[in-house]
N, C-alpha and C positions, 0 to 999 in steps of 0.2 A: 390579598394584594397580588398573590401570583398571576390571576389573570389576567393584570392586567401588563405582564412583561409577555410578549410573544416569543422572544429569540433566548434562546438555550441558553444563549451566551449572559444574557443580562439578569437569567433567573439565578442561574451558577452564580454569579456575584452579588445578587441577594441574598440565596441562601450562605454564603460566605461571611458577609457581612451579618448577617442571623446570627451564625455560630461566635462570632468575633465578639456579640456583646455580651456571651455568656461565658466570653474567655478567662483565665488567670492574668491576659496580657492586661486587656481592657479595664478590669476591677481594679488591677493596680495602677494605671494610670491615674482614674476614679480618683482613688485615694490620696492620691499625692495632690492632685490638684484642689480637694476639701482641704488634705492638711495644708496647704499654702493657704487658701481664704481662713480657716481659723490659726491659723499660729499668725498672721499680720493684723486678724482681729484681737489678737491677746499682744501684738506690739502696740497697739494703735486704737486701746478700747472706744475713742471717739470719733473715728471716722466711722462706723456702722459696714465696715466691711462685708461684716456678715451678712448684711442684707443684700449685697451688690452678690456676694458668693452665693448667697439662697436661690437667687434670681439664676444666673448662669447655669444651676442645675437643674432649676427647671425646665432651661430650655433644653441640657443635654437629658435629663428626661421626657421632655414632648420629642427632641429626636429619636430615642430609642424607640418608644411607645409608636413611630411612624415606620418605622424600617423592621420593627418584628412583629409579629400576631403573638410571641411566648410573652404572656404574663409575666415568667420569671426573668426576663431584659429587662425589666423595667425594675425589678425589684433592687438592686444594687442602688441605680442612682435616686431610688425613692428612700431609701436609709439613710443617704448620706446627705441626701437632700435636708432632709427631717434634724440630722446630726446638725449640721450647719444653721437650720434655722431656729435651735433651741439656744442660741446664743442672741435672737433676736429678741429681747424683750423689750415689752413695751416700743415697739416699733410701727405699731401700725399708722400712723402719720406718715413713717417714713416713707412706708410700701406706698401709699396712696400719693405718693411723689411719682414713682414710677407705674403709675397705671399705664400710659402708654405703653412700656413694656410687657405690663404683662396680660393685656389685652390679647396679643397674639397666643398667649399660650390655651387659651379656649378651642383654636384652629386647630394644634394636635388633638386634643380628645376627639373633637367631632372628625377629625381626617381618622381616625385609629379605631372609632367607633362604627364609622360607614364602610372603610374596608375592609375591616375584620368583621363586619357583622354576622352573629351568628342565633339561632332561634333561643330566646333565655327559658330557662326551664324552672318549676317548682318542683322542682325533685326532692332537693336539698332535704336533711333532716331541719334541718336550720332554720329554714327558709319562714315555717307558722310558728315561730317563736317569735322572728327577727320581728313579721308583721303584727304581732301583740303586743311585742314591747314598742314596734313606731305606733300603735293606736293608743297605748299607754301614755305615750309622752308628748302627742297631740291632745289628750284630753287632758293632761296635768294643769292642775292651775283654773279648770271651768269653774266658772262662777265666781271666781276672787280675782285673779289678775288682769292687771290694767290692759285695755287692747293693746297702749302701747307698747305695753312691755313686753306683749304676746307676740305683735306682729313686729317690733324692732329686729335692725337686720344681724345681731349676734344671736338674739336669741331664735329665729329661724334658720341660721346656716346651724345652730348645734341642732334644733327639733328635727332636722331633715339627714342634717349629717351624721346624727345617731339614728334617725327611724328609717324611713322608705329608701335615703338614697344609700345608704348602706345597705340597705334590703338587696337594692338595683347588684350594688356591686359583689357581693353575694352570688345573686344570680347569674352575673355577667361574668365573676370567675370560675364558677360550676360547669359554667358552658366551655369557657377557653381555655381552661387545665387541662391539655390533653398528655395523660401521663404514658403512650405510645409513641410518643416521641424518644428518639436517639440517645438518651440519657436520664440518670436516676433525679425526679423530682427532690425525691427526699434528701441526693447527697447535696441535691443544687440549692435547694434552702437551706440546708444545714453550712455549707460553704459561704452563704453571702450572708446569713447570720451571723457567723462568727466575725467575717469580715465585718460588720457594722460593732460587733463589740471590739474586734482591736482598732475603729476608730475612733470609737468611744475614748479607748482608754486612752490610744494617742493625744486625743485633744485633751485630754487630763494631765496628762507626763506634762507636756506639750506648755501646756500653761503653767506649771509649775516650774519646768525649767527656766522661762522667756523669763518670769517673776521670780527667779533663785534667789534675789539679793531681799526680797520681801519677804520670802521665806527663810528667812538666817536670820533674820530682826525680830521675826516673830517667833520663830520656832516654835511655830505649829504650823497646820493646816492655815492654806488661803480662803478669802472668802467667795464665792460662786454661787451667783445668781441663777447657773444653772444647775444646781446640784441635783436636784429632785428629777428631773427630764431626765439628765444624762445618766443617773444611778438610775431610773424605771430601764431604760433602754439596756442599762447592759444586764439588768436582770431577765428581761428579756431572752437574751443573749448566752446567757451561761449554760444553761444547759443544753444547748446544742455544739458547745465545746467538747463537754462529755458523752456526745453524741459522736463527732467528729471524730474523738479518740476512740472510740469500739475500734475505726480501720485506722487510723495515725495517731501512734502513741504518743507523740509531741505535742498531739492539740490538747491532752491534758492540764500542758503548763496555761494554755490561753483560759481555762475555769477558773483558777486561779488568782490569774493578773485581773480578768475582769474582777474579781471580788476586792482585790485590793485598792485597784481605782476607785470602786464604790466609797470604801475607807477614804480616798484620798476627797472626793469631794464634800464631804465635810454634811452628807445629811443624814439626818436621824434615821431618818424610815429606812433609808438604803440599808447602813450598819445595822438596821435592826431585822427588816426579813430578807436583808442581802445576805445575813450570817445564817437564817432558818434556810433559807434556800440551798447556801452551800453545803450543809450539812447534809440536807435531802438528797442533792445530787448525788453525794459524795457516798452517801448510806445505801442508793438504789442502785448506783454502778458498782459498787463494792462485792454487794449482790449478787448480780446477775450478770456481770462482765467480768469474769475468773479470770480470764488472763492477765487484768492489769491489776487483780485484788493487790496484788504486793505493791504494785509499783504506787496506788491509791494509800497503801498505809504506810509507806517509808514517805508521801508527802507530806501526808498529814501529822507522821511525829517528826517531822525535823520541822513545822511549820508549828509546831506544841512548842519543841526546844527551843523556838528564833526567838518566840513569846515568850516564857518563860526568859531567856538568856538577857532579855534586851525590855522587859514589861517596866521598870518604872519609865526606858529613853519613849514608847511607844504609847503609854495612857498619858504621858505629858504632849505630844506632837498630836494624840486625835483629843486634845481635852478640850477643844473648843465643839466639838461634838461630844462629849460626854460629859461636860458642864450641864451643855441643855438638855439633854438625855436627862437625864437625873433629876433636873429644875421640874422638866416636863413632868416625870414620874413624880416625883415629891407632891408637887401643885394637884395632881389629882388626888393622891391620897388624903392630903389634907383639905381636901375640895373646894380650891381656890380656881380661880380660871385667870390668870395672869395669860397665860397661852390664847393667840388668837384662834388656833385651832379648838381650842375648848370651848371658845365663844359660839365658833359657829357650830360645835355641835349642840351647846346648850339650844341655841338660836332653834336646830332645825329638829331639836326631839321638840320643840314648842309651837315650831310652823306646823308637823304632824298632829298633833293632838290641838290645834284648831282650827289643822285642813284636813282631816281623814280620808275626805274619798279621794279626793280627786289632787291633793296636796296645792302648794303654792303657784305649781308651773316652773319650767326649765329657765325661764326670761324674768322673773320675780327680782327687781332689784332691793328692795325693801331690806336688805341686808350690810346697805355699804357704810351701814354707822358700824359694823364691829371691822370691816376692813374696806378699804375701797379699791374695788378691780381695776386693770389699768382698762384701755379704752379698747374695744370689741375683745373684752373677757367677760365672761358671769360670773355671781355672785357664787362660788364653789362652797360649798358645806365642806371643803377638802376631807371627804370618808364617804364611800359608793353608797355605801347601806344608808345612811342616815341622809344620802343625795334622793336614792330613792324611794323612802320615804317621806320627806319633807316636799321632795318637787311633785309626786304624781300620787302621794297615797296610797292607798290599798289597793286599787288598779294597780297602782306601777307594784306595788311588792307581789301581788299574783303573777303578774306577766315576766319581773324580772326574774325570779325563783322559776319561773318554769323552763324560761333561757337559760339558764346557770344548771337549769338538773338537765337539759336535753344536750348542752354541751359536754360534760360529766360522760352522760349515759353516751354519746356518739363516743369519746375519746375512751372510756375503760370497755365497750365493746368487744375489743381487741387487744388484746397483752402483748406489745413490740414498744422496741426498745424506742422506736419513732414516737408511738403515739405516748409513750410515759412522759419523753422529751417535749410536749407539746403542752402536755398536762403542766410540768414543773415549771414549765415558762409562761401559761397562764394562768396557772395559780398564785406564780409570783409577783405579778401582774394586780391581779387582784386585793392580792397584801398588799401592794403600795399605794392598790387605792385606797384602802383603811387611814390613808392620811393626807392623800392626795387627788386630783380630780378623774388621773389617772384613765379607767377605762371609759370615762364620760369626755375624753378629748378622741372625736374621729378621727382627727391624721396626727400622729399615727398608731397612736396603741389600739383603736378600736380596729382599723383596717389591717393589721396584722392578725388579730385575733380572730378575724373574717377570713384571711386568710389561713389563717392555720387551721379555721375547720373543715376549709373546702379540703385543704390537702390533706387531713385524715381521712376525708370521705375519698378524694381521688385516689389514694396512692393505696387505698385497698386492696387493689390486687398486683399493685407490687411487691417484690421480694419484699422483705423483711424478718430481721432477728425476730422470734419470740422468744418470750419472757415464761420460762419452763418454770414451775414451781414444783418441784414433785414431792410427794405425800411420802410420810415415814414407812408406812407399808411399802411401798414402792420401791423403795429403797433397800430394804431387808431383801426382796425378793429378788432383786439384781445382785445384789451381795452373792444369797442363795446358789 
């Protein structure tokens, strides 16, 4: 877009304006104006606030994405975007009220598309994985599913949204990641990361304070239709807390708080590899980031002691999560399927072993006698593995296992405290898809994960911590 300012003077206040939306000033603005649209959607759960907030961010998203060519402009109000409209459930009626609005938001991509246009490349390690799992998941479903079900328009925005146009954008962030630019990628993800999880947890406080008086009557946990979304995202999230903290020993406490948000919103998967995860984090920075070894183990026993001090006031406030904790566990042991989650994995070890090759198809409704999805959702087997199985077969289990080993193999490549960070947040990603639809939802857990592998690949030859392991000989000999 610079050339098309001629006068010094007007490039100078572009590139100003650049720099401004990757400011501390501008993110906190950001933030305050999402907490305004979710704390009046937790006054006012029936005006659909949220959706009037989802909308306005997309427009200050299609603005940024028009005034910068950096990818990472766009990423702040693409998180908070995503934050905001996880409180939109079942609303798709609604949005199709304001089509007229957001009809113009297609004008920014194609205006940010044409002036930033740059040559797209198959470089990417990524790239013949991404194209095998989108030929996977267009031939899912041959020869058993209905056309319509094949060519309806939820079941092609996910076919596209997880295959080739995810491919696209892959390739089109490979191109415009330019990690030469005036500042650290890696601190600049790892900054608006965190940021998205103290939003996270804000809209959790958030609604818990507005609702205090609902909360003193029940003493417990409230109930949250968004619990599962908002606990994926801040798992996301956490460990680039304990990334942040290597250089600011205060972002420490932000690992933490996201973990105990997760606690607060009341879902099983979160408390379950929200607590595996913190442990991970907690066990690998412990590790390999000496300087704050102490200050990691003086949290973690006065966080023993609070438990311990306070455990019967604490299993009675999450015992509406650990009622069904345990219902859940019990009903498997005893192999009952009360759990609708149980249903549909029975449903899809059974669509597998009468679809093999080519499994059901991604658009396969034929499941909405054990739950019924709201309106432009798919029938979710809620569990990745038993998704990719049932929807595409043995195609899809070849193609998905070879993505899953090539991301692996890109991310342990290299031993820095970055790429570990990337690992632990898409692994954890991962666990939550074992019960959720998780990385089979394109915006936004699959387009982050897109992202996070371009920026392992980009930020290659940026500084970075390594992650020094040294051998017991090695050791004696420096002693020596």
């Amino acid at each position: 877009m610079s050339n098309y300012f001629k006068s010094d003077i007007h490039l100078n206040r572009l590139e100003k304006a650049r720099a401004f939306l990757l400011s501390n000033e501008w993110m906190a603005m950001l933030f305050c104006l999402a907490g305004v649209f979710t704390s009046l959607s937790s006054f006012y759960p029936d005006k659909q606030i949220e959706v009037i907030g989802t909308i306005v961010f997309l427009y200050i998203l299609g603005f940024c994405i028009c005034v910068s060519d950096d990818i990472m402009a766009g990423l702040a109000p693409f998180s908070l975007t995503s934050l905001v409209a996880i409180k939109c459930y079942d609303s798709f009626d609604i949005f199709m009220g304001y089509i007229p609005y957001l009809v113009p938001l297609a004008g920014f991509v194609i205006f940010h598309l044409i002036a930033y246009r740059k040559k797209l490349t198959t470089e990417g390690t990524q790239f013949k994985p991404m194209v095998f799992v989108s030929i996977a998941i267009l031939l899912g479903g041959l020869g058993f599913i209905l056309p319509q079900e094949y060519f309806a328009p939820t079941s092609l925005y996910h076919m596209f949204g997880l295959g080739f146009v995810m491919v696209f954008i892959y390739s089109y962030f490979y191109a415009h990641i330019d990690v030469k630019r005036n500042y650290s990628h890696i601190d600049m993800l790892t900054k608006i990361m965190v940021l998205t999880g103290c939003f996270a947890s804000f809209m959790i406080i958030s609604h818990y304070i507005i609702n205090i008086n609902e909360v003193i009557d029940r003493g417990g946990l409230l109930y949250m239709q968004w619990r599962n979304n908002s606990s994926t995202i801040l798992m996301i999230t956490i460990p680039f807390a304990f990334l942040m903290a290597n250089k600011k020993s205060y972002a420490t406490v932000f690992g933490f708080v996201f973990y105990f948000a997760i606690l607060l919103t009341g879902s099983r998967g979160g408390m379950v590899f929200g607590s595996i995860e913190i442990v991970m984090c907690i066990v690998m920075y412990m590790l390999y980031d000496k300087r704050r070894r102490l200050a990691y183990a003086i949290i973690c026993v006065c966080i023993l002691f609070g438990f311990l001090a306070f455990a019967p006031q604490i299993t009675e406030f999450l015992g509406y999560t650990l009622d069904r904790l345990f219902k859940a566990v019990n009903d498997f042991l005893m192999g009952e399927q009360n759990e609708v989650r149980a249903k549909h994995y029975a449903r899809g070890i059974n669509d597998f072993l009468s679809h093999p090759i080519f499994g059901t198809g991604l658009g396969y409704m034929g499941n909405r006698d054990v739950h019924a999805s709201v309106e432009f959702a798919l029938c979710w087997y809620h569990c990745a593995p038993i998704q990719v199985c049932a929807s595409f077969g043995i195609v899809g289990i070849i193609a998905f296992a070879y993505q899953f080993i090539k991301r692996n193999v890109l991310i342990w490549r290299k031993a820095t405290l970055f790429n570990m960070t990337i690992f632990l947040s898409y692994i954890s990603l991962e666990m939550m898809s074992l019960v959720n639809p998780g990385v089979f939802c394109p915006i936004p857990y699959l387009l982050y994960v897109t992202l996070f592998m371009v920026m392992v690949e980009k930020c290659d030859g940026e500084f970075q911590e390594k992650i020094i392991v040294r051998k017991k000989r090695q050791r004696k000999e420096e002693k020596a």
